[in-house]
N, C-alpha and C positions, 0 to 999 in steps of 0.2 A: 768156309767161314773161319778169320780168324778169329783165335780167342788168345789173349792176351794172357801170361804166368810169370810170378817170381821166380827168377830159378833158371836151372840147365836140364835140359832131357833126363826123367827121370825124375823128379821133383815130384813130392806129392801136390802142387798145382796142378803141374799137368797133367795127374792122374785123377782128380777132380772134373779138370774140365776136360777130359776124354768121358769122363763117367755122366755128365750132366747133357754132353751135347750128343756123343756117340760118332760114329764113325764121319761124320759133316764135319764135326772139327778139327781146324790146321791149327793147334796151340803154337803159340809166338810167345819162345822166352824174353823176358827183358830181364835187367841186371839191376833194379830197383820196387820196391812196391808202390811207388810214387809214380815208376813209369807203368806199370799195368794201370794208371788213373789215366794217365796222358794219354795213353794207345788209345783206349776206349772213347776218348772225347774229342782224340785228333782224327778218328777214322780208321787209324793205323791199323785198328784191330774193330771187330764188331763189338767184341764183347771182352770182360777181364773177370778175372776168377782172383780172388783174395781172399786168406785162412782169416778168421777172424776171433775166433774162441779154440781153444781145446779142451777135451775133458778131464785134463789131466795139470797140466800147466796155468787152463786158466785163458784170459784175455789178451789179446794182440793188440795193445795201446793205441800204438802207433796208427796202426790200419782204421782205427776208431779215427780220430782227428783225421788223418785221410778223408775220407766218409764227408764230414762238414767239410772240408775244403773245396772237393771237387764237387762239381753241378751233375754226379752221375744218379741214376734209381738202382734200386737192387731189384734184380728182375728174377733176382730165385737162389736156390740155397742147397747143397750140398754138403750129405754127414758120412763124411769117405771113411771107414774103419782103415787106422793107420797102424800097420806091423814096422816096426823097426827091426835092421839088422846089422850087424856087425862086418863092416867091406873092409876088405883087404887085398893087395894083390896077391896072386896067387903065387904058394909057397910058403908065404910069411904063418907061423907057427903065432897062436894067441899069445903065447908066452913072451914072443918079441915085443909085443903091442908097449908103447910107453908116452904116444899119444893119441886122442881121438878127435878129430872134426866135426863138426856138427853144426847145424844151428842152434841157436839158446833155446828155441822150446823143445826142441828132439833131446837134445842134452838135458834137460829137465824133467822130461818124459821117463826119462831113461837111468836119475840117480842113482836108484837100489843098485843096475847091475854094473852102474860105473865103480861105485863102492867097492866090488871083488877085485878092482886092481891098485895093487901099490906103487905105487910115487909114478904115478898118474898123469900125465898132463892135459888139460883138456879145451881145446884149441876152439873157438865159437868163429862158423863164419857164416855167410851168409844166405849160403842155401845148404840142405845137407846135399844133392847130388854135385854140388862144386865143390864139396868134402872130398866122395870119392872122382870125380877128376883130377884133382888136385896132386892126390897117393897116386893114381896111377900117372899122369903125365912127367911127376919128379920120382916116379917107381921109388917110394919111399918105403923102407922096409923096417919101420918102425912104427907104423903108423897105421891106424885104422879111421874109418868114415862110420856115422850109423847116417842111416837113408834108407831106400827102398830097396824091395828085390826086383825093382824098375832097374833102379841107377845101378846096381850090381851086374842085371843081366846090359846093358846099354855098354857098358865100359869095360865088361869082360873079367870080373872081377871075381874073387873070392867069397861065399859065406863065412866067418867064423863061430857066427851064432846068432841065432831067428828068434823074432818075436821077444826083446828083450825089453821093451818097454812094462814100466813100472805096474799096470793093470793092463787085465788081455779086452777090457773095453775100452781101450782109449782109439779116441777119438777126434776129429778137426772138423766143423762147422765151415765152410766157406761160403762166401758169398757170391754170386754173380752178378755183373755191373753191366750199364747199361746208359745211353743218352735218353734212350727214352722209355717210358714205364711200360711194364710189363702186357702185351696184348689181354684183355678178356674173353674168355667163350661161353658159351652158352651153361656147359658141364664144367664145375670149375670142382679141380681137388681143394680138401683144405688149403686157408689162405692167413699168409702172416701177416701184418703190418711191421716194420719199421719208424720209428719218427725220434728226432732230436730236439731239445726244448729247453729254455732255462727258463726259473721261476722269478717272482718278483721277490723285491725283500720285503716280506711280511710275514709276520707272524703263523706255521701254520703250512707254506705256501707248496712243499713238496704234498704233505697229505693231502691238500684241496685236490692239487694235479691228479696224486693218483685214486682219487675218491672218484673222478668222472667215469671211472674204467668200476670200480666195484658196484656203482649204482644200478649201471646196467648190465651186469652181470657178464664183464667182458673178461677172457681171461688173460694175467699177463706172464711173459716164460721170461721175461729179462732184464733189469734196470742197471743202467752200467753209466757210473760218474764220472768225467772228464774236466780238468781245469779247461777254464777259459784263460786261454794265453794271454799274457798280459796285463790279467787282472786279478790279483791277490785273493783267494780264495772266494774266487765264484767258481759254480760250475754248470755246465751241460749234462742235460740226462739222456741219456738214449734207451728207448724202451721200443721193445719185441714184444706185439699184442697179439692176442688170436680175432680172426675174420677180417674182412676188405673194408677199406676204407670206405669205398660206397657203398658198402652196407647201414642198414640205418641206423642200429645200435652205435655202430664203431664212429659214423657221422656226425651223430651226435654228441657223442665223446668227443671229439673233436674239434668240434663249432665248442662247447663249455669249457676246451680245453685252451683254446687258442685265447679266448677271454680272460683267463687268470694268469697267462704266462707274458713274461716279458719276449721271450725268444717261441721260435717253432716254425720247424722247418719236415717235413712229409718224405721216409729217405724212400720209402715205396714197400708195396701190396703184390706178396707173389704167392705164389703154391709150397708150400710148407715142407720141407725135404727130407726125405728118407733116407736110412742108414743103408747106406750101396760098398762094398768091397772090390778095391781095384782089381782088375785083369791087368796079369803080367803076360807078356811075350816079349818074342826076341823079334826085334824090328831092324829093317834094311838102312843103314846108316844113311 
């Protein structure tokens, strides 16, 4: 089963969607978050895994407008406890370090103990394990990567220093994607909803929205605002509710909700995800 990651071997994607699917899954890197959309809706891949919040950093914009573009559901959800670590090729002494690669939320993750070095540089790209590929293929000996002790043991690299992110709970939310919604069974674990919606302009018209969820005692974990492109300060809500949509409380909400909004679109109802810590090994090239 393919599944669809941002990123090079090594990537906390692909340590997600090893964690979500288990040993069935063939993770297929792509070189964009745009293309983990396409894979999954062109066939190319069954399913795509995209970071979507961190507990530390905050929200992944980007990946949100994603979301509304593509016609995909979220078919379930993944809270990977992410260690960052300091890559290097081997020999290079921390004291030489006078750049770091990273992507922008690892790097953000990570301020306090960028802080302990002077005149610093700090290089954002687009995955962190294309960090450390990158130091090793130009064996740059100035240079360090933070990323996983995935992409570390993968590329044969150096620790210089574990778990250096800013809180030792931080954490990455991803999402799993899907053309089509989520199967149901008979036993169902807890269950989240997803939906994105704009309101009308009227007086009021956010609190109406989210009064249909307090009336019937629905709980909500998330409301997250987005411009709408091209339109001078409107926006999109997207909100993370607790129980299925065909449940009747949440249906209901739903039928009073679709009533007061201009916009409203259902991004999908899955089983609600637990905090899982990746497994590292050393795997056959």
């Amino acid at each position: 089963m393919r599944v669809a990651f941002q990123g090079e071997r090594g990537a906390f994607g692909e340590l997600a969607a090893v964690q979500f699917f288990g040993r069935k899954a063939k993770p297929l890197a792509v070189p964009e978050f745009s293309d983990v959309f396409s894979s999954a809706a062109s066939g190319r891949a069954a399913y795509g895994v995209i970071p979507i919040e961190n507990s530390l950093a905050g929200s992944i914009h980007h990946n949100y407008d994603l979301l509304l573009e593509n016609k995909l559901y979220i078919v379930g959800e993944v809270l990977l406890r992410v260690s960052h670590y300091l890559i290097a090729n081997r020999g290079v002494p921390r004291r030489a370090i006078r750049r770091v690669f990273s992507h922008p939320q690892a790097l953000a993750q990570c301020k306090r103990y960028l802080r302990k070095f002077s005149g610093l540089t700090v290089v954002p790209v687009s995955n962190t394990a294309s960090g450390v590929r990158m130091i090793q293929e130009q064996n740059l000996k100035d240079a360090a990567a933070i990323a996983s002790m995935q992409a570390m043991i993968d590329y044969g690299m150096a620790c210089l220093a574990k778990n250096i992110e800013d809180n030792p709970n931080n954490m990455t939310r991803f999402l799993v994607l899907a053309k089509r919604q989520a199967p149901r069974s008979g036993r169902r674990r807890a269950m989240k909803t997803s939906i994105v919606f704009s309101t009308k302009n009227i007086p009021g018209a956010l609190f109406k929205a989210l009064s249909v969820f307090a009336l019937r005692d629905i709980n909500l974990f998330k409301i997250e605002s987005r411009p709408v492109h091209g339109k001078g300060f409107e926006y999109l809500f997207y909100l993370d509710f607790e129980g299925d949509v065909v449940d009747e409380a949440q249906s209901n909400a739903i039928n009073h909700l679709r009533e007061i909004t201009a916009f409203y679109r259902m991004l999908g109802s899955y089983p609600a995800g637990r905090l899982v810590h990746p497994e590292y090994k050393k795997r056959v090239t």
